[in-house]
C-alpha positions in Angstrom: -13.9 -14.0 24.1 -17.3 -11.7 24.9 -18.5 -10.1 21.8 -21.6 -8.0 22.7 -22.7 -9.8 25.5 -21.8 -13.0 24.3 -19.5 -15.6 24.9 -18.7 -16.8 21.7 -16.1 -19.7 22.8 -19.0 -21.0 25.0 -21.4 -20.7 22.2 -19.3 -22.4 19.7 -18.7 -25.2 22.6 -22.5 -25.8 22.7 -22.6 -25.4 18.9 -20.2 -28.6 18.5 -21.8 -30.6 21.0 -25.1 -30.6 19.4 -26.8 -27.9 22.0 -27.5 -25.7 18.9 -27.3 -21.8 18.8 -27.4 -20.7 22.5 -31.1 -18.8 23.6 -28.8 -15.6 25.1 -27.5 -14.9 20.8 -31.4 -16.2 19.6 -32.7 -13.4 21.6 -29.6 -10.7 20.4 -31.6 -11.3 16.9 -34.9 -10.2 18.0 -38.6 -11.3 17.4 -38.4 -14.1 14.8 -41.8 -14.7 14.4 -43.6 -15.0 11.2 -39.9 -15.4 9.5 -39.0 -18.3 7.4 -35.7 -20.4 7.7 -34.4 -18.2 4.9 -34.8 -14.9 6.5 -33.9 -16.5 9.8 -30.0 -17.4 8.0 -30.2 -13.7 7.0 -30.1 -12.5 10.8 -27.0 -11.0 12.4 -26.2 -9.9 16.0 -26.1 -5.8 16.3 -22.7 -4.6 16.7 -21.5 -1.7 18.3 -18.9 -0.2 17.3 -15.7 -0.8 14.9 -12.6 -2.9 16.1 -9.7 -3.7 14.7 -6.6 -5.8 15.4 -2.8 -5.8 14.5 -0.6 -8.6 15.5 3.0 -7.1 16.9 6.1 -9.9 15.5 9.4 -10.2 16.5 10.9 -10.1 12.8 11.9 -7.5 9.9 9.7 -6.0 7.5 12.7 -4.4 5.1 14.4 -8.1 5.2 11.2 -9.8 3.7 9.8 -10.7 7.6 12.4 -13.1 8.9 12.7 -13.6 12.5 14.5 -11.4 14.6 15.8 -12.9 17.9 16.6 -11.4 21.8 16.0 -9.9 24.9 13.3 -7.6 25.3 15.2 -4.5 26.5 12.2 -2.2 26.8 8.7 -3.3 26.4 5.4 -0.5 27.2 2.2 -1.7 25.9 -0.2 1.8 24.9 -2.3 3.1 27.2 -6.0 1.1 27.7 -7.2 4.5 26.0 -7.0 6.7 22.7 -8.1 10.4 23.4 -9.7 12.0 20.8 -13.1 12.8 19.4 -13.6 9.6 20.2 -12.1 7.5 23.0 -10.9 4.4 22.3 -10.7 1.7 23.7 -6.8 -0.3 23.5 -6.6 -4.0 24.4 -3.2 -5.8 24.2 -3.1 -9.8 24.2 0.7 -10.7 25.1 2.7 -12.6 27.3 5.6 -10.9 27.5 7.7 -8.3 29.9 11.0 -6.4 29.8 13.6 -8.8 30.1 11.4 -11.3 28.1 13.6 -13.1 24.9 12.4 -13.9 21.6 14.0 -17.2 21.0 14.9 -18.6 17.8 12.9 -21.6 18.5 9.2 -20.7 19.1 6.6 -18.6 17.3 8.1 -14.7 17.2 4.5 -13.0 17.7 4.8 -10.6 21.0 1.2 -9.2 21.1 -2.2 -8.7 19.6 -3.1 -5.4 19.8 -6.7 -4.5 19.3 -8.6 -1.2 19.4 -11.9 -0.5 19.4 -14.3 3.4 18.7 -17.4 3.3 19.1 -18.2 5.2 16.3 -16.2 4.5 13.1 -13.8 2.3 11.1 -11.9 5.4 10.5 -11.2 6.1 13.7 -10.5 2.9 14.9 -7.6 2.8 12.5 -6.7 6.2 13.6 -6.9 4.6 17.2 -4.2 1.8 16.1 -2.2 3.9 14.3 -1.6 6.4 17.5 -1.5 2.9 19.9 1.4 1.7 17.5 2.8 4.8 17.7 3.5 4.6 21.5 4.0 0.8 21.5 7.6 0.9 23.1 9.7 -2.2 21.7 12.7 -2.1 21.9 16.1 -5.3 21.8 14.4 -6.8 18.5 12.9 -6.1 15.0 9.6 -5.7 14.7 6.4 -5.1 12.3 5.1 -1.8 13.7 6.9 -0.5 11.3 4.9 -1.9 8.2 1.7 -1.5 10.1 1.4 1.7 10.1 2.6 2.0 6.6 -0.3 -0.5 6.1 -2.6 1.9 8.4 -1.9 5.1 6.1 -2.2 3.6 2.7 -5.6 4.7 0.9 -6.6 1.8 -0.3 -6.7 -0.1 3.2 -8.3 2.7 4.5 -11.0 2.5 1.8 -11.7 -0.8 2.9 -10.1 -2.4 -0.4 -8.4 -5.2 1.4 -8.3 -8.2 -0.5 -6.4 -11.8 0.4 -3.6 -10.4 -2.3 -3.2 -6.8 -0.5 0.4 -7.3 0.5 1.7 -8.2 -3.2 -0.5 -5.9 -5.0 0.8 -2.9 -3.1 4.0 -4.3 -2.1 5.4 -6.1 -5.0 9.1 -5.2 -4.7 8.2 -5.8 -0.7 8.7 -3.4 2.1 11.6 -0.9 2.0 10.4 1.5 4.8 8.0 3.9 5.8 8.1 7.4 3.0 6.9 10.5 4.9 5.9 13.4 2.9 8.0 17.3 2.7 5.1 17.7 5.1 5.6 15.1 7.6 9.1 15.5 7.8 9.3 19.4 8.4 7.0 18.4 11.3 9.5 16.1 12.8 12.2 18.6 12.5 10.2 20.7 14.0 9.3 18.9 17.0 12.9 17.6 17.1 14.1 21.1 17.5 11.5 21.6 20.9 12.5 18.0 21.8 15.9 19.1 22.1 16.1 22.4 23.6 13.7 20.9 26.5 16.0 17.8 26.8 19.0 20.7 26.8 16.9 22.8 29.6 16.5 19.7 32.1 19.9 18.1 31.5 21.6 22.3 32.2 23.4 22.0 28.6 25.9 24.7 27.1 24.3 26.7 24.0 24.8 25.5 20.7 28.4 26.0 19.6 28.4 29.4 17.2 25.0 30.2 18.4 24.2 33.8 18.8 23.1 34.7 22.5 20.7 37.4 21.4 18.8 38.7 18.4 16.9 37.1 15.6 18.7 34.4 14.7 19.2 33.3 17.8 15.6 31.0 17.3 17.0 30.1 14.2 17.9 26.2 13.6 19.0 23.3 11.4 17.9 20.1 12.5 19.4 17.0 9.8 17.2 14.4 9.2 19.6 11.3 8.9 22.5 12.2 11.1 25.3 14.8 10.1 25.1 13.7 6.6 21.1 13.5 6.2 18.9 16.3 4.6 19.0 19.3 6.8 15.7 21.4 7.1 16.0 25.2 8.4 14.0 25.7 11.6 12.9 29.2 12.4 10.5 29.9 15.5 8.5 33.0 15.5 6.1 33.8 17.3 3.0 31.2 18.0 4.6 29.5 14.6 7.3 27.5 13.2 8.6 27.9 9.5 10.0 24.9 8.5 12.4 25.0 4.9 14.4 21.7 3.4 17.7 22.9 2.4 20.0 21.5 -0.4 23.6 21.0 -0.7 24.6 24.6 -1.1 22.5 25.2 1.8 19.7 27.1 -0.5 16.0 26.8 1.0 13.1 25.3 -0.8 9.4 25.0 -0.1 8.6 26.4 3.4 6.0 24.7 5.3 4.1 26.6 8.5 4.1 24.1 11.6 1.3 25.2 14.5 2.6 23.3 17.5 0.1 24.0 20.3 0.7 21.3 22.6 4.0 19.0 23.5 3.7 16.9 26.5 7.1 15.0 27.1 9.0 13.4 30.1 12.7 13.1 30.6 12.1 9.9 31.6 9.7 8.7 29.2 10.4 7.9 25.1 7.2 8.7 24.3 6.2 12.3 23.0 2.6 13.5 22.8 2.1 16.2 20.4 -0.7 18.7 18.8 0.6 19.8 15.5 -1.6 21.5 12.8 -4.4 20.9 15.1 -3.7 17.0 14.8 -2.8 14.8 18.2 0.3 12.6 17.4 2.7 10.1 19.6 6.4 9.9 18.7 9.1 8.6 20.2 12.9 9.4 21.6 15.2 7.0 21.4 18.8 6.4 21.4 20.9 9.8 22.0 24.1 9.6 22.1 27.5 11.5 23.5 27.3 13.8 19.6 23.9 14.6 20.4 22.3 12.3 17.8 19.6 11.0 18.6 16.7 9.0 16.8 12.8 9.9 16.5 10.2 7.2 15.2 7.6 8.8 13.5 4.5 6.9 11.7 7.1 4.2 11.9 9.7 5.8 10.2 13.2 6.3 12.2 15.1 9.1 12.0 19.0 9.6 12.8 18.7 13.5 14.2 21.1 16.3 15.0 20.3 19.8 15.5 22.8 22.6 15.1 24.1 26.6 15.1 23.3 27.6 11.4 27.0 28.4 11.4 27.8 24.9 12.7 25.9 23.1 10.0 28.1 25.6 7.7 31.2 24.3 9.1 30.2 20.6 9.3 30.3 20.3 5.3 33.7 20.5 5.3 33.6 16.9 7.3 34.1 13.9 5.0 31.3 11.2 5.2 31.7 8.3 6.9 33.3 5.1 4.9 31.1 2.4 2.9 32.0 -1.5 4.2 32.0 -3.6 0.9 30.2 -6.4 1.2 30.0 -7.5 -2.7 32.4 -10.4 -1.5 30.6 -11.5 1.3 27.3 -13.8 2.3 25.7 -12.4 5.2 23.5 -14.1 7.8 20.4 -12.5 7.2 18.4 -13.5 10.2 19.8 -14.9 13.5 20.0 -18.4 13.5 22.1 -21.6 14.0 24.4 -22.9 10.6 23.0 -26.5 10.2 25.6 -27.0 7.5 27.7 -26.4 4.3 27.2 -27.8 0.4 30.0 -25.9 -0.2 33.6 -25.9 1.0 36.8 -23.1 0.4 38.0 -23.6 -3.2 34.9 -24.6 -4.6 33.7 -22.9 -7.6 30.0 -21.9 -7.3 27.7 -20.1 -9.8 24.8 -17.5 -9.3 21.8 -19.1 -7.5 24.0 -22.1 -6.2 23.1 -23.7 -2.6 25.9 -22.5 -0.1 23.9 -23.7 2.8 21.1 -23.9 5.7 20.1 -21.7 8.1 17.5 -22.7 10.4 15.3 -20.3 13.0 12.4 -20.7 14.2 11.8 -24.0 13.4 12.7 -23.7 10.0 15.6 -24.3 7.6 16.5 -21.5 5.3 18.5 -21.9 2.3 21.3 -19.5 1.4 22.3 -19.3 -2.2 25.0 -17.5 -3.8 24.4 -14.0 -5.4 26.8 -14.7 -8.0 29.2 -16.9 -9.6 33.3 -16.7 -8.2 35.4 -19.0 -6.1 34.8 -19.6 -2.3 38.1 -18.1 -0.6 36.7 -19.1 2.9 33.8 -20.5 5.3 33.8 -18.3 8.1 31.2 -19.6 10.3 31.3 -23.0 11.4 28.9 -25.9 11.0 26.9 -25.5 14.5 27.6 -22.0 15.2 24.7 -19.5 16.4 24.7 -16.3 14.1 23.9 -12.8 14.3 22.2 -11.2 11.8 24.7 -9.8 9.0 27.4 -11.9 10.4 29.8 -13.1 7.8 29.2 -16.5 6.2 30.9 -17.2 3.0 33.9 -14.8 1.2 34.2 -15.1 -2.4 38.0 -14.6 -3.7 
């Protein structure tokens, strides 16, 4: 590793074998003449710049980090450079391709991705955050996610990071990335250009009940969370976008004003490069389907999206929502992993907190307890078996 000029491995090499502090860092500290010992312990080598690093796992924030196993389906490290006011610089340490797996039995991490500006700490984490942002991953969980929530909270960005950082801010651990109103009528925004250019190169029909002419024609509602999420109200006009979250009569709130000057984006590429509110951003497409859903990550937040006729989102709340699986009865594998074995067996009467049994990945054996006190109706999974994640273990009675 070169820091500076210097090799540091090679220096701590000479270091440990008695050689002392190389000449080539000696001279990095300058004229040292006159200085005593004290003052000499008080030197440091110049730096140049800010750099920071983020290491990219194969597991799940929201389920408290475990492991998430598989094929790398698609896998694009960021470009080598951040453009901005300040180019910088993107490494990525990995050692992994498309078509790469994340087995259960080795460490999960993918990459280390550092960045480096040569002019702030602020804009190195600006750096990361917009290398996360077009960090394609995709065939696994991964921590991106809580990164950039990590990236955007005030306190890191203050430089308060102490050892404790994840449980003081996190103490109820991490349930997903909150965008603001603002951040969100952005998204629908761009979701709504997004898929009328997607519409233009793939020749699609109009909008069902969309008028061909007039006013309303520009005139939108894009649902954030699929055909049941919160719909916003999309209006283009002119040079700008007006942006309104609607409620369940349909009424609009709060508008917000969305200035998109520039939005780069391939057909065949996920990644979407956008200037919004004079503010460079990467997004990214992913999964559409046959409906016309399809999902944007934004800051690390994923969004089920559809965009619709105002008088097809009308029509669509007469549609029931979809049903609720009830898993109250149920233990669920909460990580992939291979069933080492039972302390239980059907019949048994168990009570809340009770061993039910092991799970091991990634070297480790997990314990699953039971939620709740009842009576074990049935072991589904058997003694040996590799299981998914949220595959069904245990049914109560």
């Amino acid at each position: 590793m070169v820091s500076n000029g210097i090799d540091l491995v090679h220096g701590m090499i000479n270091i440990a074998a008695g050689k002392g502090i190389p000449s080539s860092l000696m001279e990095k500290l300058g004229d040292q003449s006159g200085l005593s010992t004290e003052e000499k312990e008080g030197l440091s080598v110049p730096h140049h710049g800010y750099a920071i690093e983020a290491r990219i796992y194969a597991e799940d924030p929201v389920r408290g980090f475990l492991p998430s196993t598989g094929p790398l389906l698609e896998y694009v490290e960021p470009a080598q450079t951040i453009d901005g006011n300040n180019r910088c610089k993107v490494r990525v340490d990995s050692g992994v391709v498309s078509g790469s797996n994340i087995s259960q039995f080795y460490d999960p991490m993918i990459s280390k991705l550092i960045v480096h500006s040569p002019s702030s700490r602020k804009d190195a984490i600006h750096g990361l955050r917009k290398a996360l942002d077009s960090y394609i991953i995709s065939g696994v969980g991964h921590n991106c996610s809580f990164l950039l929530d990590v990236l955007r909270h005030e306190s890191f960005i203050a430089g308060e990071t102490p050892t404790n950082f994840i449980p003081l801010h996190y103490p109820d651990g991490f349930s997903g990335v909150s965008l603001s109103l603002k951040e969100k009528s952005e998204v629908a925004a761009i979701a709504c250009v997004v898929s009328k250019m997607r519409g233009d190169v793939l020749n699609r029909p109009p909008l069902p009940c969309l008028p061909t002419s007039g006013a309303e024609s520009s005139t939108y509602v894009v649902c954030l969370g699929g055909l049941f999420g919160t719909p916003f109200l999309v209006q283009h006009n002119d040079d700008k976008i007006i942006v309104s979250q609607m409620d369940d009569e349909g009424a609009c709130g709060e508008s917000q004003t969305i200035i998109m000057d520039k939005i780069e984006f391939q057909s065949n590429s996920r990644v979407i490069s956008v200037l919004v509110n004079g503010e460079d951003k990467f997004m990214q497409l992913k999964n559409e389907d046959s409906t016309g859903t399809f999902v944007i990550r934004s800051n690390g937040a994923d969004f089920n999206i559809i965009v619709m006729s105002p008088e097809e989102y009308k029509l669509s709340r007469y549609m029931h929502g979809p049903h609720k699986f009830d898993t109250t009865n149920l233990i669920l594998s909460p990580m992939p992993g291979t069933l080492i074995s039972y302390s239980v067996k059907d019949g048994d009467s168990v009570v809340d907190g009770q061993d039910i049994c092991i799970v091991e990945a990634m070297k480790m054996q997990n314990i699953i307890r039971s939620p709740r006190s009842g009576i074990i109706k049935k072991c589904h999974a058997g003694v040996g078996s590799s299981l998914m994640t949220d595959e069904v273990i245990v049914e109560y009675e």
